[in-house]
C-alpha positions in Angstrom: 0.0 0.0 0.0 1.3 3.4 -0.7 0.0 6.6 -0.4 1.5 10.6 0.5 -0.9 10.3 3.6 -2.2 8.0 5.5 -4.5 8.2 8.8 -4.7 5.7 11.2 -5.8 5.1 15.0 -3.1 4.4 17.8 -3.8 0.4 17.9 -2.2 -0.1 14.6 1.5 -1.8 14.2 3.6 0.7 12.4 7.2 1.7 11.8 8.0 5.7 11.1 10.9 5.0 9.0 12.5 8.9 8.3 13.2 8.8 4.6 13.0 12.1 3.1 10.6 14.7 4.3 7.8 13.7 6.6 5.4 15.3 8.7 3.7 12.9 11.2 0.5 13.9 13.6 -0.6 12.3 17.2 -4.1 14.0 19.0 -4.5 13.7 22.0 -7.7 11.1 23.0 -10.8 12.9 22.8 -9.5 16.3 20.7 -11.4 17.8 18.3 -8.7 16.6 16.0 -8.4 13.5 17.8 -12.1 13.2 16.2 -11.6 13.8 13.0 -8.1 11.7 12.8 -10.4 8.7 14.1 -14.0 9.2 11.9 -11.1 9.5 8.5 -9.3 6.4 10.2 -12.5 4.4 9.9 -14.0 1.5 11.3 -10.5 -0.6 10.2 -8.5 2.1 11.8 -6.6 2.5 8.7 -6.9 5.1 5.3 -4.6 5.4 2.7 -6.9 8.3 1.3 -7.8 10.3 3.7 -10.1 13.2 2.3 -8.4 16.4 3.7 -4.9 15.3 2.5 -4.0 18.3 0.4 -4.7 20.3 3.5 -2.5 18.2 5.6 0.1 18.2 3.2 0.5 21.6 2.5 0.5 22.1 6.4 3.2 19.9 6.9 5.2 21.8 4.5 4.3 25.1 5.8 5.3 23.6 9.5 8.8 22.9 8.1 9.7 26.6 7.9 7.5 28.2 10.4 8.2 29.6 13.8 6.9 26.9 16.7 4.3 29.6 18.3 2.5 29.6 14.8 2.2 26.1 15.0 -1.3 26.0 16.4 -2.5 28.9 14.5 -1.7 26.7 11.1 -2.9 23.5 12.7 -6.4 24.8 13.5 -7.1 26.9 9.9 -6.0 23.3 8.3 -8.5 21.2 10.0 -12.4 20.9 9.2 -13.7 21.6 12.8 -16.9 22.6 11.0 -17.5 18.7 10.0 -18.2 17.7 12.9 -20.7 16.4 15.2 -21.3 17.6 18.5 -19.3 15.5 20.8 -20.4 13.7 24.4 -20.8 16.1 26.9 -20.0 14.6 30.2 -20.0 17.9 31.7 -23.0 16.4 34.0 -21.0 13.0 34.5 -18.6 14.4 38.1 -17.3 10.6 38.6 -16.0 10.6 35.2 -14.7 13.6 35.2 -13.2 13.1 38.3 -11.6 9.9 36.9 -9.9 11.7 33.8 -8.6 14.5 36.1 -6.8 12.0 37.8 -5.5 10.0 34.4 -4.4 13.5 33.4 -3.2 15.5 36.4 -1.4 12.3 37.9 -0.4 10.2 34.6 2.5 8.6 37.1 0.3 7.6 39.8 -0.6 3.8 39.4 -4.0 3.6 40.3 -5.7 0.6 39.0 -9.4 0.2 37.4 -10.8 -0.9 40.6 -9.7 1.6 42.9 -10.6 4.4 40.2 -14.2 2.4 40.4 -13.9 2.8 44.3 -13.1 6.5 44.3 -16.0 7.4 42.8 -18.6 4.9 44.0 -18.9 2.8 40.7 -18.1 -0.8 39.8 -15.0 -1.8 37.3 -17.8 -2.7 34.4 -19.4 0.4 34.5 -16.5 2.7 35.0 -14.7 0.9 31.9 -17.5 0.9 29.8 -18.4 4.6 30.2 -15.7 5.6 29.7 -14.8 4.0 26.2 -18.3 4.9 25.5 -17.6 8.6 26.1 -13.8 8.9 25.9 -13.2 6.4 22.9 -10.1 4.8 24.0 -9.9 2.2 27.5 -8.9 3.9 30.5 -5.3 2.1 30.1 -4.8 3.2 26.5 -5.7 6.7 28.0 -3.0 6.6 30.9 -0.8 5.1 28.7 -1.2 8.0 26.2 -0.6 10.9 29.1 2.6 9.6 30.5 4.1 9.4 27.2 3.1 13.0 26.6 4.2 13.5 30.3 7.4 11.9 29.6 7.7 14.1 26.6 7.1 17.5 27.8 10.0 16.7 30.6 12.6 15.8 27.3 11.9 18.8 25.7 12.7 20.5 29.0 16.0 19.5 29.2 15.8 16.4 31.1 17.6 12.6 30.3 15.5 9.8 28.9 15.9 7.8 32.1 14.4 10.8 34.6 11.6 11.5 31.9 10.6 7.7 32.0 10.8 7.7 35.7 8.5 10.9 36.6 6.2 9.9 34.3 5.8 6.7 35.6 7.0 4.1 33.4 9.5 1.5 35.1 12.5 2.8 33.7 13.9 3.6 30.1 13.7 0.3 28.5 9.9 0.6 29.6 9.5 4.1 27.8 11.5 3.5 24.8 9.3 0.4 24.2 6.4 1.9 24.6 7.1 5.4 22.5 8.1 3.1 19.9 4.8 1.6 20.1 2.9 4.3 19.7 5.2 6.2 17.7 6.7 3.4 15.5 10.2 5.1 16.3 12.9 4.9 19.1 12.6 8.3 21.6 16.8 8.4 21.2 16.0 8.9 17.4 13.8 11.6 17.7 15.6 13.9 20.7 19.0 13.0 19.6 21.2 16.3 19.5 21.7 17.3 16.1 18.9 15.6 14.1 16.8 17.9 12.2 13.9 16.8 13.5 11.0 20.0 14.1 8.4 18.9 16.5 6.1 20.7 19.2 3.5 19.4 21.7 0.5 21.5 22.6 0.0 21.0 26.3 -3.2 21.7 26.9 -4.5 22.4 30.3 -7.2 20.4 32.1 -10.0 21.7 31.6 -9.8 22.7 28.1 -9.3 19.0 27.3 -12.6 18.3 29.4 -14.7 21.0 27.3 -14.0 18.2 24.3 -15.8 15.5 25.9 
């Protein structure tokens, strides 16, 4: 299969093999771009012709030479916001909100389904199935996603691989590395090595922006 773009969702095998030019996306869970990444992706989680990909394209290109803080200026013109559907409000919902505040504010913590379930007065079946229903991803897909971003945000700070790994809760480095390359389908010591011309930013949201999504 081969294509200029493709769109796919985060359960999906790949390798990001750096090979000439190439722009690559990840939304956060739940984004109104996380949205429309997953409704091109479609229900095989895979599209080799995604219908904005002219747009994306030409964004890629125009992030190559553009200053980071106009990064989310030409990220949100480039995407059709207007296509989509009103998302699940779970302003109303307080346990599950309460739950994602945790899984966001505390990505290091290990707190397991069933205490989550306990903290807000829910069972494990309940809790897991609300919030897929509402979220879209399972509540360890979601953690998992937040303490690579944690881990992330701490790199581009300045700090090793090993202290990143560790204050965001992943066992140590061999545990991060295998996981970013999961998710990422490239090794973390590829992407922050010194010298590699390699333009990326991260858009850390805060709390309860994310939460207006949902």
């Amino acid at each position: 299969m081969s294509s200029r773009c493709f769109v796919f969702d985060g359960t999906l095998s790949h390798e990001t093999v750096l090979n000439g030019p190439v722009g690559i996306l990840f939304a956060d869970p739940g984004s109104e771009i996380g949205e429309i990444l997953t409704r091109e992706a479609g229900p095989k989680g895979l599209s080799s012709n995604p219908t904005w990909a002219p747009e994306l394209i030409a964004t890629c290109f125009e992030i190559r030479t553009a200053n980071p803080e106009k990064y989310p200026d030409i990220l949100s013109s480039s995407f059709p916001f207007n296509r989509l559907t009103p998302a699940k409000k779970i302003q109303d919902n307080d346990r599950l909100i309460h739950v994602l505040r945790i899984l966001i504010e505390s990505p290091e913590e290990t707190v397991n389904v069933e205490e989550l379930a306990s903290e807000i007065g829910m069972s494990e079946s309940w809790l897991q199935h609300e919030f897929k229903n509402v979220v879209g991803l399972p509540i360890r897909a979601f953690r998992k996603w937040f303490r690579i971003k944690t881990a992330v945000i701490a790199l581009k700070q300045g700090a090793k691989l090993a202290d990143a790994a560790l204050s965001a809760g992943f066992y140590d480095q061999a545990h991060f590395t295998n996981v970013f390359r999961e998710i990422f389908g490239i090794s973390p010591s590829i992407v922050f090595k010194k010298g590699e011309s390699i333009r990326w930013y991260i858009q850390n949201e805060e709390i309860d922006k994310i939460l207006k999504v949902f």
